[in-house]
C-alpha positions in Angstrom: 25.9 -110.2 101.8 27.6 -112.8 99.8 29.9 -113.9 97.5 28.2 -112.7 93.9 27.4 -115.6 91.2 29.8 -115.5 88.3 29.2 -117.6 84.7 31.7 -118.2 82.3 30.8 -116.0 79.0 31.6 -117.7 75.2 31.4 -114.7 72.5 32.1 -115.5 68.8 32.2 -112.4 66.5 32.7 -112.0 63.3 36.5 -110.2 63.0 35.6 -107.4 61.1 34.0 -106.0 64.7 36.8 -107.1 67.0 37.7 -103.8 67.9 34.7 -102.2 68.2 33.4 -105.5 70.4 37.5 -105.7 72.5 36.5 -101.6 73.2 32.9 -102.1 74.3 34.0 -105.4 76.8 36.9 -102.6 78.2 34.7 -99.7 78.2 32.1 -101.9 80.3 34.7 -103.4 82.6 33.0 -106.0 83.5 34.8 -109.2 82.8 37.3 -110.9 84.6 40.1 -112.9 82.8 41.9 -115.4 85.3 45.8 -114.6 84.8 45.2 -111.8 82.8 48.6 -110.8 83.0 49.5 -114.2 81.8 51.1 -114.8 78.6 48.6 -118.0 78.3 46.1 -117.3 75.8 43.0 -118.0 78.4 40.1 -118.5 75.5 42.3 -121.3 74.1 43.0 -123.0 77.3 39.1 -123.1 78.2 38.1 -124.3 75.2 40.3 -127.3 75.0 38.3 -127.9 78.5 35.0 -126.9 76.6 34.9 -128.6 73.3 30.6 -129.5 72.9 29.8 -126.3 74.2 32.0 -124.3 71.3 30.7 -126.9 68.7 27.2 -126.5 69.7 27.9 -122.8 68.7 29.0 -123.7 65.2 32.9 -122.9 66.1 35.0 -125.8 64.5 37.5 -126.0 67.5 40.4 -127.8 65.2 40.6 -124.7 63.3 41.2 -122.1 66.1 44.5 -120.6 67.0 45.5 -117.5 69.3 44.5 -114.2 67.9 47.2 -112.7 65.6 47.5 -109.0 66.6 48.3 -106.3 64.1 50.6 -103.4 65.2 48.7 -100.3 64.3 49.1 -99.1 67.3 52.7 -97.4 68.6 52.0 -97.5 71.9 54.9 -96.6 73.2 56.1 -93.4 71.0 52.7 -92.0 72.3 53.2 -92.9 76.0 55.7 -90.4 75.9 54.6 -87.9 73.6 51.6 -87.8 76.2 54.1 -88.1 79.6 55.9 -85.2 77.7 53.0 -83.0 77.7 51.1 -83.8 81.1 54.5 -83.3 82.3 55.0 -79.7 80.9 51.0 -78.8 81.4 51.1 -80.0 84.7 48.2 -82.1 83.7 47.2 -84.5 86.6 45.0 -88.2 86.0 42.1 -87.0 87.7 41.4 -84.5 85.4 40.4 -87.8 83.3 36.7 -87.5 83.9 35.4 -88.3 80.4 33.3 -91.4 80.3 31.6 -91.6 76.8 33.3 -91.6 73.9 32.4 -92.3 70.3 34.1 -94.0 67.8 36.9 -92.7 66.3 39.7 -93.2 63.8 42.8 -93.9 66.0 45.6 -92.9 63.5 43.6 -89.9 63.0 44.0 -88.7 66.1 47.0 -89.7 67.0 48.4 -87.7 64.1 46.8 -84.3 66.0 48.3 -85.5 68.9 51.9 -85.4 67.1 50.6 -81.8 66.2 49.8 -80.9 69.7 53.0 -81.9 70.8 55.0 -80.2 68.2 53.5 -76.7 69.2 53.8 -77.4 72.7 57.5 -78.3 72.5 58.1 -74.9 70.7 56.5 -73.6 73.8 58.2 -75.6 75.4 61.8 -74.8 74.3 61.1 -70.6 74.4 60.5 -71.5 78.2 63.6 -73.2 78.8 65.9 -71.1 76.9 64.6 -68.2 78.7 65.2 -69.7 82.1 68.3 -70.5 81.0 69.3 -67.2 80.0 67.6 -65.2 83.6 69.7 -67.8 85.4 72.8 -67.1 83.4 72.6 -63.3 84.3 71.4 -64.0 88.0 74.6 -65.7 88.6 76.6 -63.2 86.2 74.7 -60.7 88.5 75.9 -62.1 91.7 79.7 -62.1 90.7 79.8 -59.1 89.8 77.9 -57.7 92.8 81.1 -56.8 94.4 82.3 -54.1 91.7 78.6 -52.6 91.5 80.3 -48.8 92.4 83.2 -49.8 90.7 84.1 -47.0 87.6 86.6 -50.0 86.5 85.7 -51.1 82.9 85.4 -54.8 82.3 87.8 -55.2 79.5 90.7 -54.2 81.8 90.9 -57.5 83.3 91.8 -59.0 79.5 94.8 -56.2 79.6 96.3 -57.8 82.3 99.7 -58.7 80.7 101.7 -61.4 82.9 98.3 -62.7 85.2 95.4 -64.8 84.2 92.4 -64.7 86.4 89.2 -67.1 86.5 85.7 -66.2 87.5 83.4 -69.1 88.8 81.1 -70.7 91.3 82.2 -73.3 93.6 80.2 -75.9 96.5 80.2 -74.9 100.0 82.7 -78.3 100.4 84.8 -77.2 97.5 85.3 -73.8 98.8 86.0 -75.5 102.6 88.7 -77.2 100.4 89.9 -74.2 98.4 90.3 -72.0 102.3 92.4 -75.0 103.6 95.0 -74.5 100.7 95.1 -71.1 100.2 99.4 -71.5 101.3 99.8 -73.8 98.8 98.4 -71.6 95.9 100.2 -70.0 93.5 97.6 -66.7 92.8 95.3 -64.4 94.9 91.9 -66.1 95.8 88.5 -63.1 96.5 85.3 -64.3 97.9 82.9 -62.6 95.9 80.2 -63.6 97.7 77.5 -66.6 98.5 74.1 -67.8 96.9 71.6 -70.9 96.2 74.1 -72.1 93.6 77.2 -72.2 96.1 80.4 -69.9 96.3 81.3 -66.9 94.0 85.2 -66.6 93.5 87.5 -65.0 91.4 91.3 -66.6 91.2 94.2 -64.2 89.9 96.9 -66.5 89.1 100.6 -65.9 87.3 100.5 -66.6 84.1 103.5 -69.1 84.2 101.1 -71.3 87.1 98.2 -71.1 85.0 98.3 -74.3 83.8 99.0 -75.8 87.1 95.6 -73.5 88.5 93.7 -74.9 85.8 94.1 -78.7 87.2 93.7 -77.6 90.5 90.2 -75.3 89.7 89.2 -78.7 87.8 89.4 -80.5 90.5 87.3 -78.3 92.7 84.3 -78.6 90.2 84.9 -75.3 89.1 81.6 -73.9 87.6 83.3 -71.0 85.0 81.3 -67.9 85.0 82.4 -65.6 81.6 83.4 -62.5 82.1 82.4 -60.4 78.8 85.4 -58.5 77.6 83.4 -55.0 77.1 84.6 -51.7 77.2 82.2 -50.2 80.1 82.5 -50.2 83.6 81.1 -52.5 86.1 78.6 -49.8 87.4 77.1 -49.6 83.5 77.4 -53.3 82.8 75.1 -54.2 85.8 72.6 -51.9 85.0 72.5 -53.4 81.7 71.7 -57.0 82.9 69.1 -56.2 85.0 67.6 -54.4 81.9 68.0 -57.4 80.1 67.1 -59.5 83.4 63.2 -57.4 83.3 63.0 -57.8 79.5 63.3 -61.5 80.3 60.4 -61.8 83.3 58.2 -60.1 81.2 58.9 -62.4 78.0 58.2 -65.5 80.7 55.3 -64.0 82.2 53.8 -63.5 78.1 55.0 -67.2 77.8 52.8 -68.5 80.8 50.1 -66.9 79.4 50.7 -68.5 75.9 51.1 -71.5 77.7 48.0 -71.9 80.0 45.7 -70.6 76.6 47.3 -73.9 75.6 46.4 -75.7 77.9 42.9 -74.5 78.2 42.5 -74.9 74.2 43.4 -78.5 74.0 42.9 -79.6 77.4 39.7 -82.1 76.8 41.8 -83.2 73.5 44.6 -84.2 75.2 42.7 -85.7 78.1 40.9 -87.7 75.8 43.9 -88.8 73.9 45.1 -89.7 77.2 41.9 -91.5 78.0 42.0 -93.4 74.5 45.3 -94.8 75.3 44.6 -96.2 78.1 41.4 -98.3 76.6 44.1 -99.5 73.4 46.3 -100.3 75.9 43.7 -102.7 77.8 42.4 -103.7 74.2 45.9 -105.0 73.6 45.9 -106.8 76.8 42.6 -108.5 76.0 43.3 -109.4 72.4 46.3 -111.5 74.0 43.4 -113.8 75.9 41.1 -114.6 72.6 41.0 -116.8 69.8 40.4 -116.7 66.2 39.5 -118.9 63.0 39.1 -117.6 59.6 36.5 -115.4 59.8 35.6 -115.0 63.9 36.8 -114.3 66.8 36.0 -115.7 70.1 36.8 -114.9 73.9 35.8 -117.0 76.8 36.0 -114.5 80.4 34.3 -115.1 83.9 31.4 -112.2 84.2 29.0 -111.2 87.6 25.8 -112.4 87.5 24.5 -108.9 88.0 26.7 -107.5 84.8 25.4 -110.3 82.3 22.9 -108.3 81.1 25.3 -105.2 80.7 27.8 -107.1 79.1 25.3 -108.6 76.7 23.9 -105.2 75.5 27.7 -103.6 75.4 28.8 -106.7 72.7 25.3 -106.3 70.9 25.4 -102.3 70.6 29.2 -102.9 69.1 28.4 -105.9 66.6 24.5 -107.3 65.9 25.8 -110.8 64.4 27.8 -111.6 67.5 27.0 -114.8 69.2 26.9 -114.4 73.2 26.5 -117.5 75.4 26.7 -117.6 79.0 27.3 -120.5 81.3 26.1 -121.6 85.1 29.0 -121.4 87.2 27.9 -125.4 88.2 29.4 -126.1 84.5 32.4 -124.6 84.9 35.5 -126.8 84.9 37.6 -127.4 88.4 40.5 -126.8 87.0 39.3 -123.0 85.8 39.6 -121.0 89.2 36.2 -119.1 89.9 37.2 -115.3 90.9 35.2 -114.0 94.3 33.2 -110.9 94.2 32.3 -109.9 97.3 29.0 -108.6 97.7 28.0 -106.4 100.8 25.9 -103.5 102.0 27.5 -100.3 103.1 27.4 -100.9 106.5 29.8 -104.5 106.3 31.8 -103.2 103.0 34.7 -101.4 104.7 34.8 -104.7 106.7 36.4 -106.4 103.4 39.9 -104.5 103.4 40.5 -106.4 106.8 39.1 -109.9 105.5 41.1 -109.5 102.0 44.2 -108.8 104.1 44.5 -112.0 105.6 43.3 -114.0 102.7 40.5 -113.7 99.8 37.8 -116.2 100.3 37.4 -118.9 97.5 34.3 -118.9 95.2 33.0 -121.9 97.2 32.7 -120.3 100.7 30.9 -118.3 102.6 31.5 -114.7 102.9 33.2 -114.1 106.0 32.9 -110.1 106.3 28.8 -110.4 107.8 30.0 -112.6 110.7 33.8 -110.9 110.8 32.0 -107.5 111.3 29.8 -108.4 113.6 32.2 -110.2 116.2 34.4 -107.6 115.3 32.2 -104.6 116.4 31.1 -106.4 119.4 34.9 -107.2 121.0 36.1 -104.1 119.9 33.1 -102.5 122.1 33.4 -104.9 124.6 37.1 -103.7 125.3 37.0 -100.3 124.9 33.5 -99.3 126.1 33.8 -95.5 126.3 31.2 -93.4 125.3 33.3 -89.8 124.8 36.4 -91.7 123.5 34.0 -94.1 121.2 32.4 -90.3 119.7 36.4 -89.1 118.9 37.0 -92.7 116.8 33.3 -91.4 115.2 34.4 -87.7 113.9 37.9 -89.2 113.1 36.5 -91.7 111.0 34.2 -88.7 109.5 37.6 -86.8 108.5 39.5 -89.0 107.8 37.0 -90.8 105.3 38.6 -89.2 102.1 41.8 -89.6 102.6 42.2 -93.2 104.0 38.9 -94.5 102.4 37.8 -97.9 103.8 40.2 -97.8 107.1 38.6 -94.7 108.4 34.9 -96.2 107.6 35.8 -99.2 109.8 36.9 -96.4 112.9 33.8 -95.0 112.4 32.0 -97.8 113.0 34.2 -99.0 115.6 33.3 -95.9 117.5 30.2 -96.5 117.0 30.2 -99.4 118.9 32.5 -98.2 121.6 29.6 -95.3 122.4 27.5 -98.1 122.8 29.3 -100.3 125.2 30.1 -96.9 127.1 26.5 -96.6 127.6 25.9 -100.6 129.0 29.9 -99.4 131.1 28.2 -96.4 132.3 31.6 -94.7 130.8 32.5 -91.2 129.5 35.8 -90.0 129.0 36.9 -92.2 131.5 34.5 -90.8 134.3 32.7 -93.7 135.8 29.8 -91.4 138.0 28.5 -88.9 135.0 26.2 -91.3 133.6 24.5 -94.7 135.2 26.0 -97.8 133.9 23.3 -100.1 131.9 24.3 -103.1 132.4 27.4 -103.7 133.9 30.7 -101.7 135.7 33.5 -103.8 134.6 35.7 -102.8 137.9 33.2 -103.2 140.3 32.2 -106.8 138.8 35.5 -108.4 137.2 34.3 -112.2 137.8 31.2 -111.4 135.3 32.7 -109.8 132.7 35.7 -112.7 132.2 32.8 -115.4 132.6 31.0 -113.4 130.1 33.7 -112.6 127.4 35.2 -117.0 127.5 30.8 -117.4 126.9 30.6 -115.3 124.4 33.9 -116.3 122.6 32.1 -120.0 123.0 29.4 -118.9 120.9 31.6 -117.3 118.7 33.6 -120.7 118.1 30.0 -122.8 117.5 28.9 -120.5 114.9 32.1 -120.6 113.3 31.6 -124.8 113.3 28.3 -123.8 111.5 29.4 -121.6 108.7 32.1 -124.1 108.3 29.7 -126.7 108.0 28.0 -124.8 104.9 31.7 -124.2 103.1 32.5 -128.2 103.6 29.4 -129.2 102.3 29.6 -126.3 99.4 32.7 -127.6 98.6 31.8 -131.5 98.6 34.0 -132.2 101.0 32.0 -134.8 102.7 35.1 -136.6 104.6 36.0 -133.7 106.6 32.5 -132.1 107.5 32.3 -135.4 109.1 36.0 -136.4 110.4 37.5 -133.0 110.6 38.4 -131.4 114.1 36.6 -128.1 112.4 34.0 -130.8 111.3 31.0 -132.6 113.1 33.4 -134.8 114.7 35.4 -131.8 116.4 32.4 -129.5 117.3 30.6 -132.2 119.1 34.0 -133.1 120.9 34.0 -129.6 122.1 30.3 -129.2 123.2 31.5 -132.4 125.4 34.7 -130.7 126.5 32.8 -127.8 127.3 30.0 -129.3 129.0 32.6 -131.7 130.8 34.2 -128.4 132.4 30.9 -126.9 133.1 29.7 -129.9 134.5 32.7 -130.3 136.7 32.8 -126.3 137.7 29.0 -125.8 138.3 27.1 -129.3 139.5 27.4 -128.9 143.6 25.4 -125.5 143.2 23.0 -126.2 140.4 22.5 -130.2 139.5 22.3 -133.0 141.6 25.0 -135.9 142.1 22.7 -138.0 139.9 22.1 -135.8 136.9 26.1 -134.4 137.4 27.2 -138.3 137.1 25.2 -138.9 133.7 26.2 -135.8 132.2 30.2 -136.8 133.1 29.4 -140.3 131.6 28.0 -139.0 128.3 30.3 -136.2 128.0 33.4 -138.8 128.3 31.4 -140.8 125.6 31.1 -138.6 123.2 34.6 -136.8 123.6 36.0 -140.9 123.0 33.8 -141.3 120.3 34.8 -138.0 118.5 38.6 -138.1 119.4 38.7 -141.6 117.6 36.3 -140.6 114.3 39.7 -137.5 114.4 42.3 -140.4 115.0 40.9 -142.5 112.3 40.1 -139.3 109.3 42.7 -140.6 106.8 41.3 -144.0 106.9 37.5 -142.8 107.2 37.5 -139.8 105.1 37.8 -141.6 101.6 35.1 -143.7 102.6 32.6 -141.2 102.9 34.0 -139.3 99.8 36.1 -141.0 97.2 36.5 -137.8 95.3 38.8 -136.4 98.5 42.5 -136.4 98.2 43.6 -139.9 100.1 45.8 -138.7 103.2 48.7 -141.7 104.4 47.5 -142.7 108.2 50.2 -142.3 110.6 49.5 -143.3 114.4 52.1 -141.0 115.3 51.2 -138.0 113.4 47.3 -138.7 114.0 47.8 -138.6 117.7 49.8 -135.6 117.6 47.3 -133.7 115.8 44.7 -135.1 118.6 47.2 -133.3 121.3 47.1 -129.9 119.0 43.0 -130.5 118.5 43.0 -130.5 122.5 45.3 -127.8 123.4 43.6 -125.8 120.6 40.1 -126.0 122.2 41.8 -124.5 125.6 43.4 -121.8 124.1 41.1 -120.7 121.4 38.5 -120.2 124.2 40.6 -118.8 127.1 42.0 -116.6 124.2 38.6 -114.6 124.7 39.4 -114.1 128.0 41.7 -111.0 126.7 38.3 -109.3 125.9 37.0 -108.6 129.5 40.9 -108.1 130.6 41.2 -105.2 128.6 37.7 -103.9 129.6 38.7 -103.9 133.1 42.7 -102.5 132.1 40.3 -99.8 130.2 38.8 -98.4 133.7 42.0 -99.1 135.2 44.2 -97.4 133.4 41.9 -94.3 133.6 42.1 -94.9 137.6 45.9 -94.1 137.2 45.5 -90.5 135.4 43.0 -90.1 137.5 44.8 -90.4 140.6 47.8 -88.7 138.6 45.7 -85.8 138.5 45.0 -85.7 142.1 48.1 -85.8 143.2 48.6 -82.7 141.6 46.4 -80.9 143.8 44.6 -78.6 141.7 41.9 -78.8 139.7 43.9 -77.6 136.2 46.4 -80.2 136.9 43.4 -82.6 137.4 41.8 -81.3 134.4 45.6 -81.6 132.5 45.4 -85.4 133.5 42.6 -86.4 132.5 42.5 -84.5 128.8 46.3 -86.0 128.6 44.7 -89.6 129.5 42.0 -89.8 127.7 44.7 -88.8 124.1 47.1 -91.8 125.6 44.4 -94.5 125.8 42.6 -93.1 122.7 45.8 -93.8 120.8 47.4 -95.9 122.2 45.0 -98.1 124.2 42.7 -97.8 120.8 45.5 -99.4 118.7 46.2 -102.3 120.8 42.5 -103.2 120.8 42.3 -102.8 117.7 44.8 -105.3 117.1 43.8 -107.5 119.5 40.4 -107.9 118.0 42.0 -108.6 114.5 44.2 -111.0 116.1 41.2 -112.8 117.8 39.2 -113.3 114.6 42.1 -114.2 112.3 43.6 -116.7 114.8 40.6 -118.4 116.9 37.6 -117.9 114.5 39.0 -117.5 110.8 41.4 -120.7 111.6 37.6 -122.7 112.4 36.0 -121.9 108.9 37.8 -119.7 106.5 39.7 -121.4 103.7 40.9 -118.2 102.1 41.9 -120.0 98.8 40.2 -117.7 96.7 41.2 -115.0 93.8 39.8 -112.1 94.0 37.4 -110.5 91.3 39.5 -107.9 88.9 37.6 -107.1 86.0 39.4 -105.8 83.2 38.8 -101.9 82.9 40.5 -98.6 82.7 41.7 -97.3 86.1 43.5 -93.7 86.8 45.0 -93.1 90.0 43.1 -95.8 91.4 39.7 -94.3 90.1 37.6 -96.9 88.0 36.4 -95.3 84.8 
């Protein structure tokens, strides 16, 4: 429950192997190259930083330039030979399951995958010019629909002396437009009749107007439909197209079958053509971030601690005179940003999608998602302690696990702790008498469950002081762990403020005037004492560490931020006062369907209410608590000790559809 140890790896290789090494390192998809999408070659960037350790390896750094690449590879004229054919196969990524390969000759292949293509396409083309034909006679069909008991032979409409007619398919607007002009039209205008493809129509015009028709046809996005000139009547020709139209279905249907034999023949090949595009393709992205000298190759890349080992045995099983060196993440220059890995048990892992959404943490810095989890379970339970409503945020969680992945873990969880507040609540489904209350009815005792939620948001903010202590002093940064108001300086002024109000709330039932006096005197003290160390942190801060960035003191500015530090205290902690609010708004609210339900004055309209209640605060209810416990840790506890500075850990590999491979 951590952020995972990286170190910095140095290969040199001879570059005979660098493809066989570049395919292992992708295969593995383990290492992390900072800016990898960066046109800044990143092995020569760290070793300019690095120069004894690559000389201690026998590399003569003066000699090294960026890695010239060789073209071999036509990456793109096979992107879409292989779009071409998952597109007519239907083929989908996740089919992509293969996951060891062995070496191959990549022209080879490539070559049968220009085969593969060239049969499919000749499937390909059969298919479309048979579509094209059915749809041809199915619109054919419908225009002629209307003579189908017609003994009138086809060829009598090209005998027609002194008038021209046209035969075509129109849009529904076009043929609005066509009905509003019939006056002005110089011919006879039949409706043949209407399908998917729009308007049938048949226009007999003079032949002295023809010209003018054909403009005005033109402009109605006429689609022509041609009328064979045959010597048979209507009744025969129709019966010969659906012939035709059944020859046709039967010739698609055999080419469906040719075409899923296809598919099932070559399936695996072309998955794995697919498969070994995508690890070229990441090759080529890698051999953009090494280095090379005469005879070697070398490529510097941050690794997990946990994946050294892997790594190692990957580089060794593709070349056995490569040279692998692996540095602590101590010896790792500032200037090269350290990528975080978060590292968590199953329980806290969903718990990272909400901590990466607000920021990622930095390399040096405590993992937030333990303590973010925790606080998080307990205010989401806190204000919506219901143990029937916590169970439905449980089996939604369970369904919808596979679909929205690490969102639906965290309702589960939620729920999970909902149940158990509904137990301490004495709570189900809103019905405050089914089941004793543990601990605590939140609307029969509203005093103690406010006092309760500003103590326990208290404790929340001290704990966040500590873990902010740890990252400061991770981080070296000795002036504000001492000066800071998220420092020593600021949590003692807070114990103080806190005691102060305590002190001042509390003393005529519990301490005497004596003891009340000295703990007023101290308190003031210390909250003088600490408010000037905060005044004074430009001045101080770069006394304790010189290393620090040197701020410019400004009275003005200095007592400014005091006035924030202050008002920040009140409102951080009365913030938490939200919590035991919407525990009692939760019983509340309930009350009113409740009472709803009553009024009614029967006990299906009672039982109506309450089922419809309980779905409005589930929902509804749910998702404001939800957001109002994000809201509390991102704003009063993340703002205490999360820097959030960090890039996140994105090791080079070969994803499809999101799936790692």
């Amino acid at each position: 429950m951590a952020v995972e140890k990286m170190k910095m790896m140095n290969l040199v290789a001879l570059k005979q192997d660098t493809h066989s090494i570049l395919r292992e390192i992708v295969l593995n998809g383990s290492i992390h190259i900072t800016n990898s999408g960066n046109s800044e070659n990143f092995t020569m960037k760290y070793m300019d930083s690095q120069i004894g350790i690559f000389n201690d390896m026998g590399v003569a750094v003066d000699k090294i330039r960026p890695y010239h690449r060789e073209k071999v590879f036509k990456k793109r004229k096979y992107k879409e030979l292989l779009d071409q054919i998952f597109s007519f196969f239907d083929i989908k990524e996740e089919e992509v399951t293969l996951d060891d390969l062995q070496s191959l000759n990549y022209s080879e292949k490539l070559k049968f995958l220009d085969d593969i293509f060239e049969k499919s396409s000749a499937i390909k083309l059969r298919e479309d010019e048979n579509r094209k034909k059915r749809a041809r006679i199915k619109i054919l069909l419908n225009a002629v629909e209307y003579f189908s008991d017609s003994d009138m032979k086809l060829s009598e409409f090209y005998s027609l002396k002194h008038i021209n007619f046209d035969m075509g398919q129109i849009s529904k607007n076009s043929w609005i437009k066509l009905k509003a002009n019939y006056e002005n039209i110089n011919g006879l205008v039949a409706h043949l009749g209407s399908n998917s493809y729009g308007e049938t129509v048949i226009i007999f015009t003079p032949s002295v107007y023809a010209k003018d028709m054909k403009y005005f046809i033109r402009s109605l996005s006429f689609d022509m439909i041609e009328l064979p000139n045959l010597d048979i009547s209507f009744k025969e020709f129709i019966v010969n197209k659906k012939s035709e139209l059944e020859l046709l279905e039967k010739e698609q249907d055999e080419i469906l079958k040719e075409k899923s034999a296809f598919r099932k023949k070559y399936l695996q090949d072309i998955l794995a053509m697919y498969y070994r595009y995508k690890i070229i393709e990441k090759i080529e992205e890698l051999e953009g971030h090494i280095a090379e000298s005469k005879n070697f190759i070398l490529l510097s890349a941050f690794v997990p601690e946990s994946k050294v080992e892997s790594v190692k045995n990957s580089v060794e099983k593709a070349s056995e005179s490569s040279a692998i060196y692996f540095e602590d993440d101590t010896k790792i220059p500032s200037k090269f940003k350290i990528p975080t890995k978060l590292k968590n048990n199953f329980i806290l892992k969903p718990f990272e999608a909400l901590v990466k959404m607000y920021s990622i943490p930095d390399y040096k810095e405590t993992d937030p998602t333990p303590f973010f989890a925790i606080t998080y379970l307990l205010l989401f339970g806190m204000m919506f302690g219901d143990v029937g409503q916590g169970l439905i945020f449980v089996l939604a969680g369970m369904m919808l696990s596979k679909k929205i992945g690490s969102i639906a873990k965290i309702i589960q969880r939620i729920g999970f702790s909902s149940i158990f507040f509904g137990f301490m609540y004495g709570s189900v489904f809103g019905i405050e008498d089914l089941i004793p209350a543990f601990v605590i009815r939140p609307m029969e005792d509203i005093d103690t469950i406010l006092v309760a939620t500003i103590g326990l948001g208290i404790l929340m903010i001290l704990i966040a002081y500590f873990i902010n202590f740890r990252n400061l002093k991770m981080r070296k940064e000795f002036g504000k762990l001492f000066f800071d108001k998220n420092g020593l300086s600021g949590f003692l002024f807070y114990i103080s403020f806190i005691a102060l109000v305590l002190n001042t709330v509390l003393f005529e039932k519990y301490v005497s005037i004596n003891v009340s006096s000295m703990i007023t005197i101290f308190s003031v003290a210390v909250l003088i004492i600490t408010s000037t160390l905060m005044f004074m942190k430009p001045k101080l801060a770069p006394m304790v560490n010189k290393s620090e960035k040197k701020e410019e003191f400004s009275p003005v500015e200095s007592g400014f931020e005091m006035f924030e530090t202050v008002m920040g205290f009140f409102s951080n902690t009365l913030s938490f006062i939200r919590v035991g609010a919407f525990a009692i708004n939760h019983v509340g609210l309930f009350m009113a369907f409740h009472a709803l339900g009553q009024m009614l004055g029967s006990s299906i309209g009672n039982i109506f209410m309450i089922i419809l209640g309980n779905i409005f605060i589930v929902c509804l209810e749910g998702l404001i608590v939800f957001i109002q416990a994000i809201r509390l840790e991102y704003y009063e506890l993340f703002s205490k000790y999360f820097n959030g500075e960090g890039i996140s850990y994105e090791p080079l590999r070969v994803e499809l559809q999101g799936k790692e491979i």
